[in-house]
N, C-alpha and C positions, 0 to 999 in steps of 0.2 A: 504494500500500500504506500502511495506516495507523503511527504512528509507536510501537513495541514499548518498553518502559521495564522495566527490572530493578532492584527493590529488594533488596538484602540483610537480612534479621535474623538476625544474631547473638546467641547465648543463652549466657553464661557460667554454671554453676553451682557452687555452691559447697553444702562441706556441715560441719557444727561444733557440737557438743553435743544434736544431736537437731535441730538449724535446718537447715533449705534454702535456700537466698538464691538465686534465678536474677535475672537482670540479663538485657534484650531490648537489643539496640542496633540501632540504623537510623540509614542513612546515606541520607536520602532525596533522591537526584539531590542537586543543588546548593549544597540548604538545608541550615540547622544540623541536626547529627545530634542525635534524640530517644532516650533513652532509660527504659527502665519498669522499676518492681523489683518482684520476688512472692517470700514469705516462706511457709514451710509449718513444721510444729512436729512433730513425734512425741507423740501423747497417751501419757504411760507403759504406760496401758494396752492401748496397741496392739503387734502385733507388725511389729516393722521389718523395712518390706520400702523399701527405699531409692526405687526408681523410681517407688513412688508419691508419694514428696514432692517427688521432681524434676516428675510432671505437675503436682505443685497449685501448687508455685511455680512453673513455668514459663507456665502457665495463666493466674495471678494476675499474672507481667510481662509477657505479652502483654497482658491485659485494661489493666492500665496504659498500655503502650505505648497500643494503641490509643484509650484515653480523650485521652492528651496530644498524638497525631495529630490527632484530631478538634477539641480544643482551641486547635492549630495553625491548621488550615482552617477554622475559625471568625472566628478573629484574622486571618486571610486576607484571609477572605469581607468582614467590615464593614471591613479599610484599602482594599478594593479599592472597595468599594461606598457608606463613607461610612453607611455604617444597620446597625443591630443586628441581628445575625442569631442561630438559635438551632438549631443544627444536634446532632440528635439520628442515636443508633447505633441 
């Protein structure tokens, strides 16, 4: 049977004068934990509906998180390999 692996992310958000700050945390297996931040605003002229600033920030920390993964496995890839790599999402 092949070997199963369970990553956690964890998503704190926050909310404060019209801002959204979500924060993604990952604990990935054994290596340092990465984390990404996504920030959303209230245009005054919108009407606040809260859950949608939690998707656009939460949306925006994931996108983070996973740019600084990949930037990870990158730095990975060329100490493993000794050559430049350019590992695109």
């Amino acid at each position: 049977m092949d070997a199963v692996k369970t990553w956690t992310v964890r998503i704190d958000i926050g909310e404060h004068d019209g801002r959204t700050r979500a924060v993604a945390h990952l604990q990935p297996g054994e290596t340092a934990a990465l984390t990404g931040i996504g920030f959303a605003r209230l245009d005054p002229a919108d009407r606040d509906v809260p859950v949608i600033g939690d998707e656009i920030a939460v949306a925006r920390a994931l996108s983070d998180l996973a740019h600084r993964l990949l930037r990870t496995a990158t730095d990975d890839v060329e100490q493993s390999t000794g050559e430049a790599a350019h590992l695109v999402m």
